[in-house]
Every structure is written in structure tokens, then in C-alpha cells.
C-alpha positions in Angstrom: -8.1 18.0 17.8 -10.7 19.9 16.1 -9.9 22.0 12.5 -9.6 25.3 14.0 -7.4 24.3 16.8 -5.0 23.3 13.6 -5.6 26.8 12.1 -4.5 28.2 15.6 -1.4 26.3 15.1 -0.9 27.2 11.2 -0.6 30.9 11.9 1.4 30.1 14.8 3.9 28.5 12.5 3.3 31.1 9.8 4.4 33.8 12.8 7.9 31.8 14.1 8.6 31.4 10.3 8.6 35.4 10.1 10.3 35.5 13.2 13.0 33.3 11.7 13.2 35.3 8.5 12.2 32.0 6.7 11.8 33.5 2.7 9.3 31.6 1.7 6.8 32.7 3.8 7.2 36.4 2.8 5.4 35.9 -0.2 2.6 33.9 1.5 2.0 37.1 4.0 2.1 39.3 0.9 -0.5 37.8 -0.8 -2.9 38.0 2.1 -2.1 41.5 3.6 -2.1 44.4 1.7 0.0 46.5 3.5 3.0 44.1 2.6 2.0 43.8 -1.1 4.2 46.3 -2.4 7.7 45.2 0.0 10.0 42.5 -1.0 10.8 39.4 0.6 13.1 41.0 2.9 10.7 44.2 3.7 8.1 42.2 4.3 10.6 40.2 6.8 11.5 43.1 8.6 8.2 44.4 9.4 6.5 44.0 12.2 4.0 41.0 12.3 1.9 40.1 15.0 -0.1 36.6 16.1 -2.8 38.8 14.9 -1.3 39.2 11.6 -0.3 35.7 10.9 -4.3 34.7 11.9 -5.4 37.4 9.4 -3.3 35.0 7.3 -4.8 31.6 8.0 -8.4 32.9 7.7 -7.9 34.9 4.3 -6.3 31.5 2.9 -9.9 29.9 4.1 -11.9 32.3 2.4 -12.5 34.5 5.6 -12.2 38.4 5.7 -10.9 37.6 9.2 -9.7 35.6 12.2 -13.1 36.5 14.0 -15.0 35.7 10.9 -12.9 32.3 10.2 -14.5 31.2 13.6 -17.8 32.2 14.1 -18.7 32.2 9.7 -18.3 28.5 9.0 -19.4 25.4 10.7 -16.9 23.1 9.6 -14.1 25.2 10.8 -15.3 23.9 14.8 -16.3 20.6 13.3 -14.3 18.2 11.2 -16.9 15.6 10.4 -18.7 18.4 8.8 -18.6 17.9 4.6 -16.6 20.7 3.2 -18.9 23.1 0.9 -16.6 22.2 -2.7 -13.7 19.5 -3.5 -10.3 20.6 -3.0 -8.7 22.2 -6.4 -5.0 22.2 -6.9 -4.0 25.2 -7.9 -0.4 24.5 -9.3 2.8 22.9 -8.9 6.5 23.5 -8.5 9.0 21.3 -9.6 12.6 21.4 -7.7 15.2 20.9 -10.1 18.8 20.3 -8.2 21.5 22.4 -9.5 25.1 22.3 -8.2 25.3 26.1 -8.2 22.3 28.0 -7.5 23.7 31.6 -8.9 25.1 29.7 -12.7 21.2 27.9 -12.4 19.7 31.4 -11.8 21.3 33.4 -14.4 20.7 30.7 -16.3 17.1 31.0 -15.7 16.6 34.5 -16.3 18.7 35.2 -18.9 18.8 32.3 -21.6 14.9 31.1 -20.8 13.4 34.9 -19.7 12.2 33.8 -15.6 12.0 36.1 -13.2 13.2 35.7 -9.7 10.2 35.2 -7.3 12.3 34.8 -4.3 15.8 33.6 -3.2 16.6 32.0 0.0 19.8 31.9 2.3 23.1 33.7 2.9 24.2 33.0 -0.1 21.3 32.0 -1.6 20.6 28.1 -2.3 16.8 27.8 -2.7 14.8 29.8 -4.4 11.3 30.1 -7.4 11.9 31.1 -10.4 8.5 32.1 -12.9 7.8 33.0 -16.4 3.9 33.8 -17.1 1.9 30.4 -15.1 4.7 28.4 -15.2 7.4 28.3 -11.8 9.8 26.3 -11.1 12.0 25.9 -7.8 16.2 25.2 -7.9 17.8 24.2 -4.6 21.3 24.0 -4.4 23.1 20.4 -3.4 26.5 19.6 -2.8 27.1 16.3 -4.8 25.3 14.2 -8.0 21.6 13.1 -7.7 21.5 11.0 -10.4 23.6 8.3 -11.5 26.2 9.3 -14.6 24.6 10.4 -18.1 20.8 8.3 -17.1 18.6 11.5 -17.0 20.0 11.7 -21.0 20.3 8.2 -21.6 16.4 7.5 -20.6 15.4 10.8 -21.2 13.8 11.4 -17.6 12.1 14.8 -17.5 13.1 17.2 -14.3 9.8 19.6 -15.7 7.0 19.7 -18.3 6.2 23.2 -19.2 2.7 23.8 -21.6 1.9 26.2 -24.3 -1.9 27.2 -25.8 -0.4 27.1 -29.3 2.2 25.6 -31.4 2.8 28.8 -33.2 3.7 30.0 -29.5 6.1 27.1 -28.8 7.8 27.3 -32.2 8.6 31.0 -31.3 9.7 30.0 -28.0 12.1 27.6 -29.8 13.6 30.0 -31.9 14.3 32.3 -28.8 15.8 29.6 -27.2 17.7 28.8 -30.6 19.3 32.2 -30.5 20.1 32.6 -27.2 22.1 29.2 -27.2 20.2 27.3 -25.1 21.3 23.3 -25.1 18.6 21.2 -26.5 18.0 17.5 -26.1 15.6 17.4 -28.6 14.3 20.3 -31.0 11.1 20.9 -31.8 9.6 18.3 -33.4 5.3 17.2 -33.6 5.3 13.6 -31.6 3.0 10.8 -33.7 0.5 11.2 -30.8 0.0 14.9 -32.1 2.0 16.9 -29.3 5.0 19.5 -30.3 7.2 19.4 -28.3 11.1 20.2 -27.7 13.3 19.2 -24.6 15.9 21.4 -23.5 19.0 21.0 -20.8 20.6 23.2 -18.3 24.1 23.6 -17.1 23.4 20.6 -14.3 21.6 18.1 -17.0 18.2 19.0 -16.2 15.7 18.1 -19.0 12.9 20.6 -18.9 10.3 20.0 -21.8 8.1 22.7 -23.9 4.9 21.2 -25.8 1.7 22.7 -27.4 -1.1 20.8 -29.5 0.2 20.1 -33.1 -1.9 22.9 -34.4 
């Protein structure tokens, strides 16, 4: 099957996931279409979106103004032998934290540790991002324990690990934190290996760690 029959079938997808009002593809479309930058999740949902659209999509994610210019602009789009003009770069990552109620997780979120919703999924919502500056993190709501009694405290096993430039930056993060009551597993405290650090839980045990450079 060659790449761009793949891309055929990625904006296919990307259109039945619109079709199913499937959130997190909303902020996907935004990003590539600038008619939908300035809707939310569920404008953007109930707008009308074509094939066309959702191959506007795939080719704007490839670096293409286009569908028409995704397929006749690039070899290696026809040809999957062909070597790819850089190396793949990652640009971030999510970690899911599991939280036994996804609306006490939220507000905990965004108002003791200052996120901001990105997007919330489901009737009530159980899935959703939440983001403060370059750091995002995803919750998803399940019905019973994931982990085994107090062991996530007990061996200290980190859900996130959130950076900071400076440790003048993390200690004022800290003292937020302090005064809004946020739980702390471990305050802030410079590690022998010269990290600062500090380790915080939420209300479902979730360790999510803050650390700088010493100075």
C-alpha cells in the first residue's frame, strides 16, 4: 500500500471522527484550517466538514498548502522506499493520569495548579487535556483502582514530570502551590545530583513532579 493511499485513509478517519463528534479531533481541524481557529470544540463539531476538508487536513500536517499539492509536491508521498528529507522530531507528550472523578480532577487542575481546559470529552465529560504554558497533561476518568493500595507513595512512582528554566521559577511555583493548599509529597528541596525539585499529589494519589536546575 503505498504512503499516500495511507493519507487517503487518515483524512478519511479524520472525516468519520467529525462525523462522530469525536472531541479530540476538533482541535486537530483547528489547528489546520483557519476558518475553525476561532470556534470551540463543539463549533468546530458542528460545522460542516467535507472529505475535502479533512484532506486539507492530512496535507497541512505533511507540510503541504494542499491535498493537490501533498500529491503531486513530494516524491516520497507516492513512494515509500524513498528516504524522508529530515528525521522525525517529537514534538511533545501527554501523560494520562487516572482520576476517579474527572470534574474534582478538573477543578482541581485549574484552580489549585492554574491549567486551563483544552478540551473535555463525553456527556458527562470523562476524558479530557488540561495545559499550563508547554506543559499538558490528559485525565481520563475510570471506575475502579489502578494501582495497588498506598504503592504509587510507598515507591514514589511519578504519574508526570513537569520542567522549569529556572529554580527561582520553581521556587515561586512552590509557594503558589504552598498557599493554595496543594498536597505535597515532597517540598522543594535541591537533589545531590543538582536538580530542585518538589513532588506534589492530587485528590486520586497522583504524584506529579516540578524540577529546575539548582541555580
Amino acid at each position: 500500500m503505498s504512503n499516500l493511499e495511507n493519507l487517503r485513509k487518515q483524512a478519511k478517519q479524520i472525516l468519520r471522527w467529525h462525523r462522530e463528534s469525536h472531541y479530540p479531533v476538533a482541535a486537530t481541524i483547528r489547528a489546520a484550517l483557519p476558518r475553525f481557529r476561532d470556534l470551540n470544540d463543539r463549533e468546530v463539531l458542528a460545522a460542516p466538514f467535507s472529505l475535502a476538508d479533512a484532506q486539507t487536513v492530512v496535507a497541512r500536517q505533511n507540510g503541504f498548502p494542499d491535498w493537490a499539492a501533498l500529491k503531486k509536491g513530494n516524491p516520497a508521498m507516492r513512494d515509500p522506499a524513498a528516504p524522508t528529507a529530515e528525521a522525525p522530531m517529537l514534538s511533545g507528550a501527554e501523560p494520562v493520569l487516572y482520576v476517579a472523578d474527572f470534574s474534582v480532577a478538573l477543578a482541581f487542575y485549574t484552580q489549585k495548579l492554574g491549567f486551563a481546559v483544552d478540551f473535555a470529552y463525553g456527556e458527562p465529560p470523562f476524558f479530557g487535556v488540561v495545559m499550563r504554558d508547554a506543559a499538558r497533561l490528559c485525565l481520563r476518568q475510570v471506575a475502579g483502582p489502578v494501582f495497588a493500595g498506598d504503592i504509587r507513595a510507598r515507591e514514589e512512582l511519578l504519574s508526570a514530570s513537569i520542567t522549569l528554566d529556572t529554580a527561582a521559577g520553581l521556587k515561586r511555583l512552590f509557594l503558589d502551590y504552598q498557599t493554595a493548599g496543594v498536597p505535597f509529597h515532597l517540598p522543594l528541596k535541591t537533589q545531590p545530583w543538582g536538580a530542585r525539585n518538589f513532588i506534589l499529589r492530587d485528590p486520586d494519589g497522583n504524584l506529579i513532579l516540578f524540577a529546575s536546575p539548582a541555580d
